[in-house]
N, C-alpha and C positions, 0 to 999 in steps of 0.2 A: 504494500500500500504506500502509495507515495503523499506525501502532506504537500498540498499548496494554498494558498492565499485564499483560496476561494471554500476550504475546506472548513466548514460548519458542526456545528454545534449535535444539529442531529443526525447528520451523517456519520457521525462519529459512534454517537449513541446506536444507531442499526449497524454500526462496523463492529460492534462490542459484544453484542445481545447476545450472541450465544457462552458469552462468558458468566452472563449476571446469573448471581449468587450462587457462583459455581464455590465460590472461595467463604470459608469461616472463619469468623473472629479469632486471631489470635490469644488473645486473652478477651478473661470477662469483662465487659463493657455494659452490661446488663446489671448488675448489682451494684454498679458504682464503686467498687471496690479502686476500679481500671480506670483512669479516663484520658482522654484524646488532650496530649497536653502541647501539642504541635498540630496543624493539619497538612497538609499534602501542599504541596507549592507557596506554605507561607516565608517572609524573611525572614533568612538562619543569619545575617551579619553578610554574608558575600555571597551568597548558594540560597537557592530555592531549597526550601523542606522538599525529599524528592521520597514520605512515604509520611507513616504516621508516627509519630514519637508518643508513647503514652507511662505516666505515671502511677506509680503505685502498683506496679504490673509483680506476680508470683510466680504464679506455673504460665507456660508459652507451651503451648500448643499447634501442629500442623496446619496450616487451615486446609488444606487440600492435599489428595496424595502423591506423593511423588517419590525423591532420591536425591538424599544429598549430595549437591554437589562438592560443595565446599566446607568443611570447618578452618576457620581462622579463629586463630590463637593467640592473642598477644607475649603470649608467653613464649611460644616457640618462634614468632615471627618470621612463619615461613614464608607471607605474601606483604611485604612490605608496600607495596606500591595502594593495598590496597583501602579505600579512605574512608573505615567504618569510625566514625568521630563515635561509636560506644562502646567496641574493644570485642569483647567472644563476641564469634558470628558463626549464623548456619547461612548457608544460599540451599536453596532447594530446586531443580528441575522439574517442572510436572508438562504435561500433556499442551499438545498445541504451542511448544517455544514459551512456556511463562516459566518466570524464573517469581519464588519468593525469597526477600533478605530479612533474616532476624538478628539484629544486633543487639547485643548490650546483657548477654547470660554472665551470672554467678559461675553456674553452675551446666556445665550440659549435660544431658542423657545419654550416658557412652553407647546403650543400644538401638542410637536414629545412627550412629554412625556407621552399624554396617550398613547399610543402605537403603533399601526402601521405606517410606513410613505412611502410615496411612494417615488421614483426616481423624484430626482431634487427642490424635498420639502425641503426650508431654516431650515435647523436643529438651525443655529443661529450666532453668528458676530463675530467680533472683530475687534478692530481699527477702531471701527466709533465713538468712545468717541474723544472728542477734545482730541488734540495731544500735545497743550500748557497750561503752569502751569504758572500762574505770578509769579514769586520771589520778586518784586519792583512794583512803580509807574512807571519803565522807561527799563524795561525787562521782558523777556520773555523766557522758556525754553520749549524749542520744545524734547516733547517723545519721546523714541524710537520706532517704529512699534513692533508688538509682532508678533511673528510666527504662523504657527499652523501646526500639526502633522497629519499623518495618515496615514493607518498601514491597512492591509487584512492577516487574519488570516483563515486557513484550520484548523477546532478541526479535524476534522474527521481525515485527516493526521498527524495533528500535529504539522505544519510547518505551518512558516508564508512567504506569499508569496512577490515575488517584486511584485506592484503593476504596474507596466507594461505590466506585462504580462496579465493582465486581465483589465484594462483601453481602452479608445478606443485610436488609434494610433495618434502620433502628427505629422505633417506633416515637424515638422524640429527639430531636437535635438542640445546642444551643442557635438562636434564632439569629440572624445575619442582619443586620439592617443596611439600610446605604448612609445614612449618616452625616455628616456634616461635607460640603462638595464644594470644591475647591477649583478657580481657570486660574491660569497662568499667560500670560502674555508674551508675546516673542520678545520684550524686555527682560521679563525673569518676574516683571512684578504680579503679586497675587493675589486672589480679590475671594473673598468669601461669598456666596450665592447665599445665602442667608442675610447679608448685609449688603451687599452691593446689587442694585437693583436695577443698573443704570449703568451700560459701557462702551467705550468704542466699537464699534463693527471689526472684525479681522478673525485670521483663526487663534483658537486658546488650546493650550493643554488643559486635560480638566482630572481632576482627580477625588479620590475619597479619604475622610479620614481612615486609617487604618488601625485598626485593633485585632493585637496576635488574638489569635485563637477564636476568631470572629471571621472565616475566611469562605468566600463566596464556591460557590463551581463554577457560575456563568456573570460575568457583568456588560450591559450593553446600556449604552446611550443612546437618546433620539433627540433629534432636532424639529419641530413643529412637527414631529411625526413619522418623519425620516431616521430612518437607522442612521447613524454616524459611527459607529463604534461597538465592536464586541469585542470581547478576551473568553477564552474557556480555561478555566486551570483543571482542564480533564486528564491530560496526559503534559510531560515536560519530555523535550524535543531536544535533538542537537542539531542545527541548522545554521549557514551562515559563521562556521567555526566560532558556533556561541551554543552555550547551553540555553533553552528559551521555551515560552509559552506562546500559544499561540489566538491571532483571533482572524482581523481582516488583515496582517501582517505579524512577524515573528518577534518577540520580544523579552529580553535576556533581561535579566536580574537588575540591573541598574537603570531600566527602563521602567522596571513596573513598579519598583520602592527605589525610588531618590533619595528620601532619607527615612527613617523607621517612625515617620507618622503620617505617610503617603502612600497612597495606592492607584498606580494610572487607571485609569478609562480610557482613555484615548485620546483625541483630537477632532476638534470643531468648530464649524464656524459660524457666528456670529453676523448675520445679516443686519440690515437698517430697518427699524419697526421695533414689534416685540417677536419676542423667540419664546418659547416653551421650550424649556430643557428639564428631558426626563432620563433620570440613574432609573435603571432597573437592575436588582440582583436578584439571583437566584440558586438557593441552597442546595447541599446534596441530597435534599428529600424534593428538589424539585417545587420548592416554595419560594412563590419571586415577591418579593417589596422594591416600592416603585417611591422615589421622591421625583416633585415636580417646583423644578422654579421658569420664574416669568422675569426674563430682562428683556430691557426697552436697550436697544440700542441706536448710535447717531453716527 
């Protein structure tokens, strides 16, 4: 499958379908115990989030069958090159070129290592080590929980995917908004659509406030009605010798967070009159919220 410019939101979704809910939660998510404390293409500092990071996580589990390909070991550091920022790691092969990464074990289950594993089999732990270290006879220092990482990978395409899209579905998510909406002007200067009601005609960057852990699947802008702007953070891409997401063009990490209280939309313009400009997001339950502002421009 080749990606181009013109590649859409739900063509992507019918390029997918026979995968959805093929794959199971790696850890419980369900009980609250687990929770989603990273999402999928949010900003890590220079890198796209490129799976889900969740804390408070125990036992890890397979979510699909497959065969290990890899264990990485920090200890033996047989794969140096390779950039698991949470240390023990499994890679799993399964059916159709998907690859699953679990990083960030205590502890693994020496018997995923001989090879095959099935769906919902303990691949292995973390955070079941006591969490307190004595420093005295008369204190005590309580550890931090340690996270853990993971990550669905397409060879076959190329691309690594959200893992939402092929997870089974949660019956309640934290809720997305679009939030406070921001243009920029080919000066650099920038105006808040909440306050500023009233601007010169031309094209603007326009963006969202951003909040970790508040991170959309789809964002698309309209102008009196007209599309001007989509992103999907469905899959992250290497194109244009840049790692990137995509919408009506390709767009790497320092284009979509300029700095970690921005999130692009896109680009737009600004006609003589009033313009209606509408943010629409839309979450990975497929629940869109829509802000609309009204600038008069001259």
């Amino acid at each position: 499958m080749k990606f181009s410019k013109k590649i859409s939101f739900i063509s992507f979704i019918i390029f997918i379908s026979s995968f959805l809910f093929a794959f199971d939660w790696p850890v419980d998510v369900s009980s609250g115990e687990s929770q989603i404390k990273t999402n999928f293409a949010e900003n890590r500092g220079n890198a796209f989030s490129k799976g889900f990071v969740f804390s408070s996580s125990e036992d890890v589990k397979a979510s699909e069958d497959g065969v290990v390909l890899v264990h990485i070991n920090p200890e033996n550091n047989y794969y140096e090159n390779f950039t698991s920022t949470l240390g023990n790691s499994l890679i799993l092969i399964h059916k159709d070129e998907m690859i699953s990464v679990y990083s960030g074990f205590e502890e693994i289950n020496e018997t995923c290592l001989d090879g095959e594993v099935s769906k919902g089999s303990i691949l292995g732990s973390l955070n079941k080590k006591s969490t307190e270290i004595e420093e005295d006879s008369t204190k005590k220092q309580v550890l931090p929980k340690k996270d853990f990482e993971f990550q669905i990978i397409d060879i076959r395409n190329t691309v690594v995917i959200n893992p939402f899209l092929l997870l089974s579905k949660l019956e309640k998510i934290s809720p997305v908004f679009p939030g406070k909406i921001f243009v920029v002007n080919k000066k650099g200067t920038e105006y808040s659509l909440e306050e500023k009601k009233s601007l010169a005609s031309g094209v603007y960057s326009i963006y969202r406030e951003y909040f970790p852990s508040r991170m959309p699947l789809k964002t698309s802008v309209f102008v009196n009605g007209e599309e001007s702007s989509t992103i999907n953070f469905d899959t992250i891409l290497y194109k244009n010798s840049r790692i990137c997401v995509s919408g009506k063009d390709f767009f790497p990490i320092e284009k979509i967070y300029p700095n970690k209280n921005r999130q692009f939309l896109g680009e737009i313009e600004i006609s003589r009159g009033k313009n209606l400009i509408s943010v629409i997001v839309t979450d990975c339950l497929g629940v869109e919220r829509r802000i609309n502002h009204t600038i008069e421009a001259w």
